[in-house]
N, CA, C and O atoms as a GROMACS GRO file, in nm:
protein
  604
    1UNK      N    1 -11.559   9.609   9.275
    1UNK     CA    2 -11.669   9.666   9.350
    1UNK      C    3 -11.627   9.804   9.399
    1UNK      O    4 -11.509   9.812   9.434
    2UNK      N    5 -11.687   9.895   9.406
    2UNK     CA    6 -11.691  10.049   9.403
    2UNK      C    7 -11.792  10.086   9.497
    2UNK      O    8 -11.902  10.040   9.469
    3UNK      N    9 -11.785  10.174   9.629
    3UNK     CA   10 -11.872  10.206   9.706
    3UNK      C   11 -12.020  10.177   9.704
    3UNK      O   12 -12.094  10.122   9.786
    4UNK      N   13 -12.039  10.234   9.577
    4UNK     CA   14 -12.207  10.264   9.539
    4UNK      C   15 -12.221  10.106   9.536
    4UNK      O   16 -12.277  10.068   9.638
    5UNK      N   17 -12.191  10.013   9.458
    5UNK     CA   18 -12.210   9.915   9.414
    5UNK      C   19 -12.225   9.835   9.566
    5UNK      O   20 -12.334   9.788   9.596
    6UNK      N   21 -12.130   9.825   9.642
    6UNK     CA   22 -12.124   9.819   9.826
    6UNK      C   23 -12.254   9.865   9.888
    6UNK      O   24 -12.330   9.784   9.942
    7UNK      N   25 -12.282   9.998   9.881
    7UNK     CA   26 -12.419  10.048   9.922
    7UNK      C   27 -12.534  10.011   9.929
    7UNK      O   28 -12.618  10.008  10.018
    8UNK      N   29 -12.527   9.962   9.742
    8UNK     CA   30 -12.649   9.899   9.700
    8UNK      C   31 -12.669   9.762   9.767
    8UNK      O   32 -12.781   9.749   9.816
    9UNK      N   33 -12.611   9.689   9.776
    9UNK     CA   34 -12.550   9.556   9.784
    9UNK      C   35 -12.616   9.485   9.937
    9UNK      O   36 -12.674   9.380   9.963
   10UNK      N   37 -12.573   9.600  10.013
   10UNK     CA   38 -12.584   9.574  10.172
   10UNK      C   39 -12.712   9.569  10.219
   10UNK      O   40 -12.773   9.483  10.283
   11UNK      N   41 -12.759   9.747  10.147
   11UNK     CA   42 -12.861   9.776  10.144
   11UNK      C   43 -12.990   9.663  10.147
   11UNK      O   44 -13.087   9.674  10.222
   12UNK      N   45 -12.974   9.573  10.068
   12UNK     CA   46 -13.091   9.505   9.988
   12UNK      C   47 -13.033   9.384  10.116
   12UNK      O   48 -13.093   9.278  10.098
   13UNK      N   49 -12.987   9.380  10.172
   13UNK     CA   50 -12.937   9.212  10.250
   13UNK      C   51 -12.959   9.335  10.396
   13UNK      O   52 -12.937   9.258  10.489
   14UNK      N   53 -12.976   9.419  10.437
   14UNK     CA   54 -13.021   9.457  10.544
   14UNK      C   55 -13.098   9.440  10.635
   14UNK      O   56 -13.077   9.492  10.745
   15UNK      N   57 -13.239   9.338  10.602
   15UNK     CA   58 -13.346   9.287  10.638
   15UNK      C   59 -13.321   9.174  10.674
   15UNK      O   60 -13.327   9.133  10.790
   16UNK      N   61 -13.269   9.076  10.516
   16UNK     CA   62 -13.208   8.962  10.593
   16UNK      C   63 -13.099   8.922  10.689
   16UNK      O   64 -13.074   8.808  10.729
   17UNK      N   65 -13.023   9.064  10.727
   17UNK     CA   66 -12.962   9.043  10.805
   17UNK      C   67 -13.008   9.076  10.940
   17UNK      O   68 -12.979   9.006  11.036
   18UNK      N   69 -13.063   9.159  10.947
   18UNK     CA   70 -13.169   9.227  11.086
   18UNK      C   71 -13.268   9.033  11.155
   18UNK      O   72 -13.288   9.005  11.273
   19UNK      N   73 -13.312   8.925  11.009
   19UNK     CA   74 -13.396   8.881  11.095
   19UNK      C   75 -13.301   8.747  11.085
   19UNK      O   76 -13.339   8.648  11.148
   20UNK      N   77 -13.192   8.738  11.017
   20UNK     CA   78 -13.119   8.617  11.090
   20UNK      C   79 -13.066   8.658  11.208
   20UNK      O   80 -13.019   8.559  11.263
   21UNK      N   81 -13.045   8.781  11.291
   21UNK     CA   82 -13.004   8.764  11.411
   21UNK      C   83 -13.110   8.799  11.520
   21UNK      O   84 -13.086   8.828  11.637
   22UNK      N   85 -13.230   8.790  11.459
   22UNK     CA   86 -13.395   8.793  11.500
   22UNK      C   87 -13.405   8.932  11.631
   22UNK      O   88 -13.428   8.946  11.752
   23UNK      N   89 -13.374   9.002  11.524
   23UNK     CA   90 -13.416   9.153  11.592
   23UNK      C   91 -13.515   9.188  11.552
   23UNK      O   92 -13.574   9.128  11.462
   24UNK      N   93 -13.575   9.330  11.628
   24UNK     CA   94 -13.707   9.361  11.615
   24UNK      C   95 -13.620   9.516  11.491
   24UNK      O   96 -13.500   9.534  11.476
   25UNK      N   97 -13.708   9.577  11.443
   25UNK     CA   98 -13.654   9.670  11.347
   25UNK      C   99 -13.594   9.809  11.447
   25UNK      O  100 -13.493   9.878  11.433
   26UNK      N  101 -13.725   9.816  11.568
   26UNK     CA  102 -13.609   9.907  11.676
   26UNK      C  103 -13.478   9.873  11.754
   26UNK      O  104 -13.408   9.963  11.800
   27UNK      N  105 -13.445   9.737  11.768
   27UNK     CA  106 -13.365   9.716  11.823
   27UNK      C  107 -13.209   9.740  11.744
   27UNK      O  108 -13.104   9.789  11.785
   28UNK      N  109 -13.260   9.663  11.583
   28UNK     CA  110 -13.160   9.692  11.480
   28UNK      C  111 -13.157   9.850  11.421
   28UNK      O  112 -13.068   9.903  11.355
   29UNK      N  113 -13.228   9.881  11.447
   29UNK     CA  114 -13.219  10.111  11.439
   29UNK      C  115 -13.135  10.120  11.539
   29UNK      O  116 -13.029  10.173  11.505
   30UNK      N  117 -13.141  10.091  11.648
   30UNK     CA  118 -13.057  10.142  11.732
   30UNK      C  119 -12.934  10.091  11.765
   30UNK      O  120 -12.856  10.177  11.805
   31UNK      N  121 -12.878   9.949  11.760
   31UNK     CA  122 -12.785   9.886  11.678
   31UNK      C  123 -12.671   9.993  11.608
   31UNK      O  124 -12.562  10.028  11.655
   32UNK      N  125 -12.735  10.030  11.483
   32UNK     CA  126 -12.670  10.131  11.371
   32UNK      C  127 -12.700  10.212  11.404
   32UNK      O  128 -12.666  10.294  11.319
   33UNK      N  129 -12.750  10.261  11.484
   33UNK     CA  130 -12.772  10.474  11.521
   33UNK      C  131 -12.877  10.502  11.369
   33UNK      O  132 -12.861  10.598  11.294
   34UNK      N  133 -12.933  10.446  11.358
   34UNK     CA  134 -13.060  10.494  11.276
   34UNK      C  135 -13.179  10.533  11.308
   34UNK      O  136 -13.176  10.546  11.430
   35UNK      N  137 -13.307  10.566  11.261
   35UNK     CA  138 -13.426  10.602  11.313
   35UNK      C  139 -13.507  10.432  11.274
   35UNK      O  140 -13.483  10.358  11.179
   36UNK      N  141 -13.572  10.420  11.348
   36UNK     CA  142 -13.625  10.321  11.282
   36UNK      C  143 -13.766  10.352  11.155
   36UNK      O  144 -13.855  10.281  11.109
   37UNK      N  145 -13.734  10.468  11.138
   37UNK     CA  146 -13.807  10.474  10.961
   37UNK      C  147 -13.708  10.518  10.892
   37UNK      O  148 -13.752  10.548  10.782
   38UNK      N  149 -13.596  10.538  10.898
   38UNK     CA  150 -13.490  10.507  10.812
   38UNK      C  151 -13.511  10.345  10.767
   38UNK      O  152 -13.529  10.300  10.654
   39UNK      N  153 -13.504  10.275  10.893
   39UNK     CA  154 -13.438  10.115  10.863
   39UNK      C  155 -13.551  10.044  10.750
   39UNK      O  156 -13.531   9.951  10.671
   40UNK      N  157 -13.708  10.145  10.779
   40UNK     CA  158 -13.773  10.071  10.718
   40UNK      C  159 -13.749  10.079  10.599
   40UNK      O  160 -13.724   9.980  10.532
   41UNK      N  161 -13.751  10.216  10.545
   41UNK     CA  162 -13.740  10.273  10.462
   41UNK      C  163 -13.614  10.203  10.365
   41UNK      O  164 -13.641  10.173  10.249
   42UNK      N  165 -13.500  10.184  10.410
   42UNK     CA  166 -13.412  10.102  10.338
   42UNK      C  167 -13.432   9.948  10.307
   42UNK      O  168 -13.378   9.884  10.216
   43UNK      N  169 -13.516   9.904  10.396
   43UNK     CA  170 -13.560   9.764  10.396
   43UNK      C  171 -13.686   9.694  10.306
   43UNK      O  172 -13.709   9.578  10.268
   44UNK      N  173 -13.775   9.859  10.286
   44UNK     CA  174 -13.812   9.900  10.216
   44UNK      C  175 -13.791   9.872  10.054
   44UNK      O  176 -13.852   9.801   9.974
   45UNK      N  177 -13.645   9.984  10.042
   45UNK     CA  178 -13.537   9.973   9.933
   45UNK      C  179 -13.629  10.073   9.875
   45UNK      O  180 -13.661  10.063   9.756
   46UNK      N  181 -13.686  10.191   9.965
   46UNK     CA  182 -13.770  10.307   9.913
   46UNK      C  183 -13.596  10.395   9.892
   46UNK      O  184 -13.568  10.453   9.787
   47UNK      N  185 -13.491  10.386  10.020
   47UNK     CA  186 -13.363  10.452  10.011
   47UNK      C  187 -13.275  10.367  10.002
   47UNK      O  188 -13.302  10.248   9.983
   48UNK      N  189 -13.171  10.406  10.013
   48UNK     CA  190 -12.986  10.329  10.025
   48UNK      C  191 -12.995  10.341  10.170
   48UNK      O  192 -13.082  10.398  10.234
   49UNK      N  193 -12.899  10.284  10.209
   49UNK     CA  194 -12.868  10.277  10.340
   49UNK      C  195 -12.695  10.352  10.342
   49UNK      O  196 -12.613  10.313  10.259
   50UNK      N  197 -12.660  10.454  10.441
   50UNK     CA  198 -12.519  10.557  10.430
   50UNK      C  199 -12.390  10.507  10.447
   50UNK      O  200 -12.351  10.464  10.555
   51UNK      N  201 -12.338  10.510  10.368
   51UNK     CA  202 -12.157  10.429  10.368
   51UNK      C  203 -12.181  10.452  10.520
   51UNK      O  204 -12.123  10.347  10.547
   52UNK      N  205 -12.212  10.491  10.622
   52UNK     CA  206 -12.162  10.531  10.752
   52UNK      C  207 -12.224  10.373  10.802
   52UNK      O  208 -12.157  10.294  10.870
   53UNK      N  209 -12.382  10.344  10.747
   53UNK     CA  210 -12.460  10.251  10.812
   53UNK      C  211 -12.432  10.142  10.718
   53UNK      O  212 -12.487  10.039  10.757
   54UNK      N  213 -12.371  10.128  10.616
   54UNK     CA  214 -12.269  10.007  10.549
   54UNK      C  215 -12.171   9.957  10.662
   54UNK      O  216 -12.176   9.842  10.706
   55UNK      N  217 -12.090  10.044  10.701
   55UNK     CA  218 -11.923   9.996  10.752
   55UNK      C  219 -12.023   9.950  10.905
   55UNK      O  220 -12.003   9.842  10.961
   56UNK      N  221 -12.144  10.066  10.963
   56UNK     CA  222 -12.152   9.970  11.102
   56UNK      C  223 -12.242   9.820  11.058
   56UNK      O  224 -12.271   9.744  11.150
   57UNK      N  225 -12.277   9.789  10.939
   57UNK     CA  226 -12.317   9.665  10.919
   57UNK      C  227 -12.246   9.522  10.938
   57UNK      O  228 -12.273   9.419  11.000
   58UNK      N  229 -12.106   9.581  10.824
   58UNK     CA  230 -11.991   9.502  10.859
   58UNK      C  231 -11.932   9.494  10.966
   58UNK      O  232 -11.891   9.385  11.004
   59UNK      N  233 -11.913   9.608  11.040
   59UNK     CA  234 -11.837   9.587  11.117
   59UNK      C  235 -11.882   9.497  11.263
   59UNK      O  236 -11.816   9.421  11.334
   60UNK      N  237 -12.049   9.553  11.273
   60UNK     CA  238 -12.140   9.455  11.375
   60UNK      C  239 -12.144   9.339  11.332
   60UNK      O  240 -12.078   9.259  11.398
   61UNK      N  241 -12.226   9.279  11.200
   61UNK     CA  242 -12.239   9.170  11.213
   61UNK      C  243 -12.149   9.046  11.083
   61UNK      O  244 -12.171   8.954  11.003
   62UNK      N  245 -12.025   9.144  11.152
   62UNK     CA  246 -11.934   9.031  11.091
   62UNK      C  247 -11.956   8.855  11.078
   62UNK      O  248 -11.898   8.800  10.984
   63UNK      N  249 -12.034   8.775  11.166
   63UNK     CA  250 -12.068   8.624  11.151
   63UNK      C  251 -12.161   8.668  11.090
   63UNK      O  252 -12.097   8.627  10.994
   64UNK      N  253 -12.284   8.726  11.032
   64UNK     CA  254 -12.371   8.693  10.971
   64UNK      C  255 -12.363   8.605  10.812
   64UNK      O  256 -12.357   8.675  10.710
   65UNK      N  257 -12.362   8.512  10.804
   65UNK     CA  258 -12.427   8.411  10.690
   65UNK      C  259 -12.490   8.513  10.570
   65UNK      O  260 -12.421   8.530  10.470
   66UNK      N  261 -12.604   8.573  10.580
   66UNK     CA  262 -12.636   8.657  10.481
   66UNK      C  263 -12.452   8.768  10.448
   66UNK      O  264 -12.406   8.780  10.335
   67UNK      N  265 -12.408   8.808  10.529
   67UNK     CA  266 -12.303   8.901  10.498
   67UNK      C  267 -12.199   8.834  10.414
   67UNK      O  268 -12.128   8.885  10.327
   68UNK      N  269 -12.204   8.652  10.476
   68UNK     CA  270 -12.048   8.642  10.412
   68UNK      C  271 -12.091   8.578  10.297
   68UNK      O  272 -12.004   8.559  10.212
   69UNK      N  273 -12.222   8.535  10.271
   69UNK     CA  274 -12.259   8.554  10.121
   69UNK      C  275 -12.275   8.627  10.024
   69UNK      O  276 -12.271   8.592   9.906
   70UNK      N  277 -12.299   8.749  10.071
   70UNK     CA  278 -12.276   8.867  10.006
   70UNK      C  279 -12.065   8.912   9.958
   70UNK      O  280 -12.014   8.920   9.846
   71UNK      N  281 -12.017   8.925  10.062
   71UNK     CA  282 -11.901   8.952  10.055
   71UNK      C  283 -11.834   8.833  10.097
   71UNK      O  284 -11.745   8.814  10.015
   72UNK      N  285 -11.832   8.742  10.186
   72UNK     CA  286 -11.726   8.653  10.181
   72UNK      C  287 -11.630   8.663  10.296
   72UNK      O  288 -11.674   8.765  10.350
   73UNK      N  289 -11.534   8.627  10.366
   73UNK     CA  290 -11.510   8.639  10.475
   73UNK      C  291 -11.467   8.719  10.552
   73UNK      O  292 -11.436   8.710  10.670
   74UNK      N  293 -11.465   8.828  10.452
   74UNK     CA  294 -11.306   8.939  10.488
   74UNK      C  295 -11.444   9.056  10.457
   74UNK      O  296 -11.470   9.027  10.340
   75UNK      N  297 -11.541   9.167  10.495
   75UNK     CA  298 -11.627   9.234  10.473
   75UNK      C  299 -11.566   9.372  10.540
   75UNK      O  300 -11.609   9.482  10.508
   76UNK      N  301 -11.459   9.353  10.639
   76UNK     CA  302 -11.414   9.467  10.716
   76UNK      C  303 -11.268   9.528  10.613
   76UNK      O  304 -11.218   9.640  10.611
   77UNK      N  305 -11.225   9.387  10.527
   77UNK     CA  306 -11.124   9.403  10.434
   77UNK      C  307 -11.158   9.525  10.341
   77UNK      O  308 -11.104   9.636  10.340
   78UNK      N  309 -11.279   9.470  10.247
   78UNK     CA  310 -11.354   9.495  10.138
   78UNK      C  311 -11.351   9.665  10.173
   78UNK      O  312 -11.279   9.748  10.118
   79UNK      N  313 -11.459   9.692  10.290
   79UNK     CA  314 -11.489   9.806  10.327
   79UNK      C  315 -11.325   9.910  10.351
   79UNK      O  316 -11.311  10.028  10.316
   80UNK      N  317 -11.241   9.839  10.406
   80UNK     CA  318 -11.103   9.949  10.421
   80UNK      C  319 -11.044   9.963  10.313
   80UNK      O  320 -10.976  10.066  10.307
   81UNK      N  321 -11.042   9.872  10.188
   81UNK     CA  322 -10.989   9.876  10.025
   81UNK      C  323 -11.037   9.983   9.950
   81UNK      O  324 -10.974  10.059   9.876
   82UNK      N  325 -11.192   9.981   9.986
   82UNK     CA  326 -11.262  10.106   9.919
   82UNK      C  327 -11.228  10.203   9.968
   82UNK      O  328 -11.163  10.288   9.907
   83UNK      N  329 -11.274  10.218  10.124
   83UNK     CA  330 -11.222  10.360  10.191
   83UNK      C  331 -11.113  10.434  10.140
   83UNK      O  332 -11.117  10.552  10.102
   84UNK      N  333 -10.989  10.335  10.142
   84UNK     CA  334 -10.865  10.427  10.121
   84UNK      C  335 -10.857  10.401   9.994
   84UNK      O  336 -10.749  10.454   9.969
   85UNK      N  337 -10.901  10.348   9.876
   85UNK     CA  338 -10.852  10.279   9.751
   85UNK      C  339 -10.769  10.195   9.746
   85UNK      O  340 -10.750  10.148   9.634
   86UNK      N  341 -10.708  10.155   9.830
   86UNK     CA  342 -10.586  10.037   9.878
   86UNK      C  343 -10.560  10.011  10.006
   86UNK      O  344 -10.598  10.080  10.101
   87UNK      N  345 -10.495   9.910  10.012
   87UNK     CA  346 -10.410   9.892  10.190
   87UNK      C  347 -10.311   9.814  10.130
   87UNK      O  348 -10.323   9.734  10.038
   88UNK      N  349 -10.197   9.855  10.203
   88UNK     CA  350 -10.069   9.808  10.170
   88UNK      C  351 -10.063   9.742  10.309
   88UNK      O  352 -10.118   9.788  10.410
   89UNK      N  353  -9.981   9.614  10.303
   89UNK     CA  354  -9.985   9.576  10.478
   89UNK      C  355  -9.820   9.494  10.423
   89UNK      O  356  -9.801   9.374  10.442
   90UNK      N  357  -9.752   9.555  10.378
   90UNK     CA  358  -9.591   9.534  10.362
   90UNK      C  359  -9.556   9.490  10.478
   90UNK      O  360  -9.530   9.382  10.530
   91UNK      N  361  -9.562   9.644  10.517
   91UNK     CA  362  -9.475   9.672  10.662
   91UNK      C  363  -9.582   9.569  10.782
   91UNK      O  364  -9.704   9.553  10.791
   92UNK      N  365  -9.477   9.522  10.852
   92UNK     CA  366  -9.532   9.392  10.987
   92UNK      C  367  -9.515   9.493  11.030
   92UNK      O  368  -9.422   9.570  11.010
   93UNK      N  369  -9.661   9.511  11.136
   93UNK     CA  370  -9.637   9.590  11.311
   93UNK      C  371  -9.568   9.495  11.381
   93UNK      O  372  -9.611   9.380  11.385
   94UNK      N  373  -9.436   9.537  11.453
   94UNK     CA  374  -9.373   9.423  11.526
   94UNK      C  375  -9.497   9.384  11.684
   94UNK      O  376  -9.521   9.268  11.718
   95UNK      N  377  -9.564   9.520  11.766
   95UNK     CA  378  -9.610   9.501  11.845
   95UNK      C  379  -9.762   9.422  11.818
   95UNK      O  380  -9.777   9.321  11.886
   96UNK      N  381  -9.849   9.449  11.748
   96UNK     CA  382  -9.937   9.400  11.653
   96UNK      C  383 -10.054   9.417  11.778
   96UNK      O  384 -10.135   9.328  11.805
   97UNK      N  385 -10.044   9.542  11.844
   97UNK     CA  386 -10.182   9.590  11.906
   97UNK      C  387 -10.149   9.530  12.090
   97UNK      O  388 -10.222   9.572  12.180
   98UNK      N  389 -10.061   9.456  12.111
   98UNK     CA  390 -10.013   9.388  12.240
   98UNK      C  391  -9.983   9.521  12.317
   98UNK      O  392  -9.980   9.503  12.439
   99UNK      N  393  -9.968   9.611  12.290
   99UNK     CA  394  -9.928   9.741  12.383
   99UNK      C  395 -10.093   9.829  12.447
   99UNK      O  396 -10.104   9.903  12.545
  100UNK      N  397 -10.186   9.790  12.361
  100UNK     CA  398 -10.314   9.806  12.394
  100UNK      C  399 -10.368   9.695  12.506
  100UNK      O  400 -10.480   9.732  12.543
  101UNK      N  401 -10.335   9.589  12.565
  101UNK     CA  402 -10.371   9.501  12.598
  101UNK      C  403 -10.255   9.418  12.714
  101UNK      O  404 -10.141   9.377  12.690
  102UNK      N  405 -10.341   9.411  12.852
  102UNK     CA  406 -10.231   9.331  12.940
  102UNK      C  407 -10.297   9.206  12.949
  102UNK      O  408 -10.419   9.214  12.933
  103UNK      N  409 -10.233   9.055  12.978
  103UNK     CA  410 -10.265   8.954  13.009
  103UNK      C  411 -10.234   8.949  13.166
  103UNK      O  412 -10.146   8.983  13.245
  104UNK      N  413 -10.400   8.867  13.160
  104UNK     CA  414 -10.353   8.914  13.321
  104UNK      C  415 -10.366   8.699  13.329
  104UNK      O  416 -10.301   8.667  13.429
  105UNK      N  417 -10.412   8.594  13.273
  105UNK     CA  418 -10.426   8.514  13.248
  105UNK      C  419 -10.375   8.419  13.116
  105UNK      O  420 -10.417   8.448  13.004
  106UNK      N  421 -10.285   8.308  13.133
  106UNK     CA  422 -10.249   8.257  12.976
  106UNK      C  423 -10.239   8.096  13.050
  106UNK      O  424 -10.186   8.049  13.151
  107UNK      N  425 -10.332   8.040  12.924
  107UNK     CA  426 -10.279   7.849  12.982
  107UNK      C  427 -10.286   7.825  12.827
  107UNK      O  428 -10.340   7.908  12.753
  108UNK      N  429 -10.222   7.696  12.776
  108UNK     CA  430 -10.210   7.629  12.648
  108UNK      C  431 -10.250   7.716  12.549
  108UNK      O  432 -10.166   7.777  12.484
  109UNK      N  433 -10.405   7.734  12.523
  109UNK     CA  434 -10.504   7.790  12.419
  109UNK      C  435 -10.552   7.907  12.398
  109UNK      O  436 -10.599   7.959  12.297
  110UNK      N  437 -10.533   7.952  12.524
  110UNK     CA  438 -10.602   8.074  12.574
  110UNK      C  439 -10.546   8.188  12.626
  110UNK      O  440 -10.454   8.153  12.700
  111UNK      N  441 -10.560   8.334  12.624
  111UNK     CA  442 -10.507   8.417  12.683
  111UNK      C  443 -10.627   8.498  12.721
  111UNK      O  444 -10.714   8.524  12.637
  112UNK      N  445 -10.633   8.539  12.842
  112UNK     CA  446 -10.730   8.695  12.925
  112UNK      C  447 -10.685   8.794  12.943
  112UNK      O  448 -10.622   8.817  13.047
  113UNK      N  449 -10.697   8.855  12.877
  113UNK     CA  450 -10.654   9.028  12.893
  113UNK      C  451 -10.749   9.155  12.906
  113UNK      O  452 -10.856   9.141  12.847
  114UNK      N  453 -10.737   9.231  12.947
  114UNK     CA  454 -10.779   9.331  12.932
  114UNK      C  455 -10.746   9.448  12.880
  114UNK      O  456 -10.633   9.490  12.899
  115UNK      N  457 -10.831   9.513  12.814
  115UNK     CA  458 -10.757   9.665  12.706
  115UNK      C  459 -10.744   9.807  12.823
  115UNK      O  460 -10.837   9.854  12.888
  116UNK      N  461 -10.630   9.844  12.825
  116UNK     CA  462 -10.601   9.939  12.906
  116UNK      C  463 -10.651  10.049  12.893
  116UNK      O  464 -10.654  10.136  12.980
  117UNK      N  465 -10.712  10.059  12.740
  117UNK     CA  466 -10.813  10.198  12.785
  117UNK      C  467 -10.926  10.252  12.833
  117UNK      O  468 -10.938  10.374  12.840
  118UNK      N  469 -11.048  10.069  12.698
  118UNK     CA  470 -11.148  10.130  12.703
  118UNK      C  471 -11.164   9.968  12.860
  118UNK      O  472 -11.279   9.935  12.888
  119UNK      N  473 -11.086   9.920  12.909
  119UNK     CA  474 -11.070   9.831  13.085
  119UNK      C  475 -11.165   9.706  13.003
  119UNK      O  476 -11.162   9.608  13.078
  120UNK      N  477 -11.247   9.674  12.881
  120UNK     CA  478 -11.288   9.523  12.866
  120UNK      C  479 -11.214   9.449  12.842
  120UNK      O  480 -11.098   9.460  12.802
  121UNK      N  481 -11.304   9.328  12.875
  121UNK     CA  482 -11.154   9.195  12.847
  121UNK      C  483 -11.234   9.108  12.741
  121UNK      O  484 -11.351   9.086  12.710
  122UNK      N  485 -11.102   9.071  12.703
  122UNK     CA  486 -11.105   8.960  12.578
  122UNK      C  487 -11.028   8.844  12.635
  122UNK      O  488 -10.932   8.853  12.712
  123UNK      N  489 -11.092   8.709  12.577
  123UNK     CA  490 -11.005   8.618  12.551
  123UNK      C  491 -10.942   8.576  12.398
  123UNK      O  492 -11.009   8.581  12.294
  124UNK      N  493 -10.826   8.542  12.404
  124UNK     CA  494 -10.781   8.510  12.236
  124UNK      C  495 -10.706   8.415  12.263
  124UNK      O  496 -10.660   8.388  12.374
  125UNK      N  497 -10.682   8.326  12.105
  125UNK     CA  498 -10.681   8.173  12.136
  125UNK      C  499 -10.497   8.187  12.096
  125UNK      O  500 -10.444   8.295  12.118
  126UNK      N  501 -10.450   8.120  12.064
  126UNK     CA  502 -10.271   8.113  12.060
  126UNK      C  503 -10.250   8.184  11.912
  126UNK      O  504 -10.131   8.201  11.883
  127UNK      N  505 -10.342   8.225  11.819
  127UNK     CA  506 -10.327   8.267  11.715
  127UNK      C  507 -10.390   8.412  11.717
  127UNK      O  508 -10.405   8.469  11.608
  128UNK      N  509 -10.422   8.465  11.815
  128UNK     CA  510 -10.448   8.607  11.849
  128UNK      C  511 -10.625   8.628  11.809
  128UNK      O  512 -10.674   8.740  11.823
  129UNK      N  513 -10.717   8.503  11.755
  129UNK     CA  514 -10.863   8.504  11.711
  129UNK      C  515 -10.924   8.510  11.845
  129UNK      O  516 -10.920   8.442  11.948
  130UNK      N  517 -10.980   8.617  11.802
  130UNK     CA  518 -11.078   8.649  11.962
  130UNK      C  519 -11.235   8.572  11.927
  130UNK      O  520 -11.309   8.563  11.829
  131UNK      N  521 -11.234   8.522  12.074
  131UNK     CA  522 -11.282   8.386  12.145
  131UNK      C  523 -11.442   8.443  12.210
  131UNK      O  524 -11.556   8.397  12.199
  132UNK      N  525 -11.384   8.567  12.281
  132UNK     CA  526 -11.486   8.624  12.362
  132UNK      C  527 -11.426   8.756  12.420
  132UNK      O  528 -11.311   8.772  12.460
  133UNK      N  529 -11.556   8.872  12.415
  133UNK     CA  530 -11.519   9.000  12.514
  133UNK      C  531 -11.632   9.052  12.524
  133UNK      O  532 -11.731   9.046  12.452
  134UNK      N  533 -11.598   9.136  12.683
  134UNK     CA  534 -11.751   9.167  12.765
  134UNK      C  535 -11.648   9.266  12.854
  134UNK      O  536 -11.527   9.259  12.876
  135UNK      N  537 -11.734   9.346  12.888
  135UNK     CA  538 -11.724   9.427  13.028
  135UNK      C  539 -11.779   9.379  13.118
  135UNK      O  540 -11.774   9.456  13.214
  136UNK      N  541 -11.825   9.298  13.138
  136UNK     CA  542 -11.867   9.171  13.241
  136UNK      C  543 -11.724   9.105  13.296
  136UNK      O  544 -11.710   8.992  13.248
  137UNK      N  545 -11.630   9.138  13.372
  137UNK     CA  546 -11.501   9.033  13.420
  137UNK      C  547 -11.602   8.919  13.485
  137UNK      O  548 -11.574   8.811  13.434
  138UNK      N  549 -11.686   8.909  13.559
  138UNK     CA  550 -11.716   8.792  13.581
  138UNK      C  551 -11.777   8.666  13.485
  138UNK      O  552 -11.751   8.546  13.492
  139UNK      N  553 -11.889   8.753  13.376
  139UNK     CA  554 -11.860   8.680  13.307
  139UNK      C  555 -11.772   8.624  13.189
  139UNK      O  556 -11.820   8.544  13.109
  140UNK      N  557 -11.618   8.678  13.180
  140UNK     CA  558 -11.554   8.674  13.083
  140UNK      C  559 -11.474   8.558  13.198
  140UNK      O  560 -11.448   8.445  13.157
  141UNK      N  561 -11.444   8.592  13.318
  141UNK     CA  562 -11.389   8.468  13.389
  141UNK      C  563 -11.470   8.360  13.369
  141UNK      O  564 -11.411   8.260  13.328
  142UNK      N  565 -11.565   8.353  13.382
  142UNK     CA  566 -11.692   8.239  13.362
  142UNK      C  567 -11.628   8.128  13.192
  142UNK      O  568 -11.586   8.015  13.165
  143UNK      N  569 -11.658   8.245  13.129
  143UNK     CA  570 -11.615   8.198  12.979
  143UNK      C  571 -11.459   8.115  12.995
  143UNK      O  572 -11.439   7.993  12.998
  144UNK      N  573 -11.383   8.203  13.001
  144UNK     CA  574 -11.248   8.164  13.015
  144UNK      C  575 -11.228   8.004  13.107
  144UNK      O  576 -11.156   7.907  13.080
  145UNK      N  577 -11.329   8.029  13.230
  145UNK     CA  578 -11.286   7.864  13.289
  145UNK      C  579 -11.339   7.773  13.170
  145UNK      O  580 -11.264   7.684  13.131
  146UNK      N  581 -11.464   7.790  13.108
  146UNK     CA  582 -11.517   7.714  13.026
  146UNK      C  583 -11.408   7.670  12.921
  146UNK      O  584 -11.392   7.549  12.908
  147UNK      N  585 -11.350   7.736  12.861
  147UNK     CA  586 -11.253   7.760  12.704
  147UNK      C  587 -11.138   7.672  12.812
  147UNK      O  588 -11.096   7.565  12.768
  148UNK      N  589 -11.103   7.705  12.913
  148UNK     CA  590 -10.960   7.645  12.928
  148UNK      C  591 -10.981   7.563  13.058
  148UNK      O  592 -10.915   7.589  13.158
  149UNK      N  593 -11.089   7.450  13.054
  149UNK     CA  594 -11.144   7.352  13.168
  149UNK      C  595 -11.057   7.188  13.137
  149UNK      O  596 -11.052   7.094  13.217
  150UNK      N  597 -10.995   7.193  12.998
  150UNK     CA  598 -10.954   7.106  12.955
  150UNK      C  599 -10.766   7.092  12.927
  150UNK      O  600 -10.694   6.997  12.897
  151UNK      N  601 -10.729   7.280  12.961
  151UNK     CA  602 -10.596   7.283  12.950
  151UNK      C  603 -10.541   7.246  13.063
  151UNK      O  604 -10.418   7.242  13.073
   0.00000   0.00000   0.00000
């Protein structure tokens, strides 16, 4: 698969992806930084939709069902293979992004942290899969008692 072929691809699953997460067509324009007669217009399939509004497809609605039928589980993979023509991931980051991020919370399953730059918090489970994140601390505490009511 080759950009264009990506383009096309997304393009045409753009709609069905806009109404499995039952948006209105302005809400999903603004979503992707589009006009919403762009969105029609691609939904349309009068245009393509822009490698720019490809990668924010993947990259937003990574759970979408229509997406991982299209591409399959890895869509943020796919998209960085093309970008650069490869990824080499030889080399292990020993820190693996932990220098971005303090725990201010850890029991059994769960860890709460927050990112020191942009201050939201995430929870991630003992395998580093993020669980939940909000700029809401209250409701990410909320979440977190929920996730770890049983540790």
């Amino acid at each position: 698969m080759d950009r264009e072929q990506l383009i096309q691809q997304v393009s045409k699953k753009i709609k069905l992806i806009r109404v499995e997460y039952r948006y209105t067509q302005d809400r999903m324009a603004a979503i992707l930084g589009v006009s919403k007669k762009t969105l029609v217009q691609i939904e349309k399939e009068r245009t393509l939709a822009s490698w720019t509004t490809v990668v924010a497809v993947c990259a937003l609605f990574l759970e979408s069902d229509v997406l991982k039928g299209l591409l399959g589980d890895a869509p943020l993979e796919i998209i960085e293979t093309i970008a650069h023509n490869q990824v080499d991931r030889t080399e292990k980051r020993i820190i693996k992004g932990r220098v971005w991020w303090t725990t201010s919370e850890e029991r059994k399953r769960f860890k709460l942290q927050q990112n020191v730059i942009s201050q939201h918090y995430r929870i991630i489970d003992e395998l580093g899969n993020r669980w939940y994140s909000s700029f809401d601390k209250e409701a990410t505490l909320f979440r977190y008692s929920q996730l770890t009511k049983n540790d």
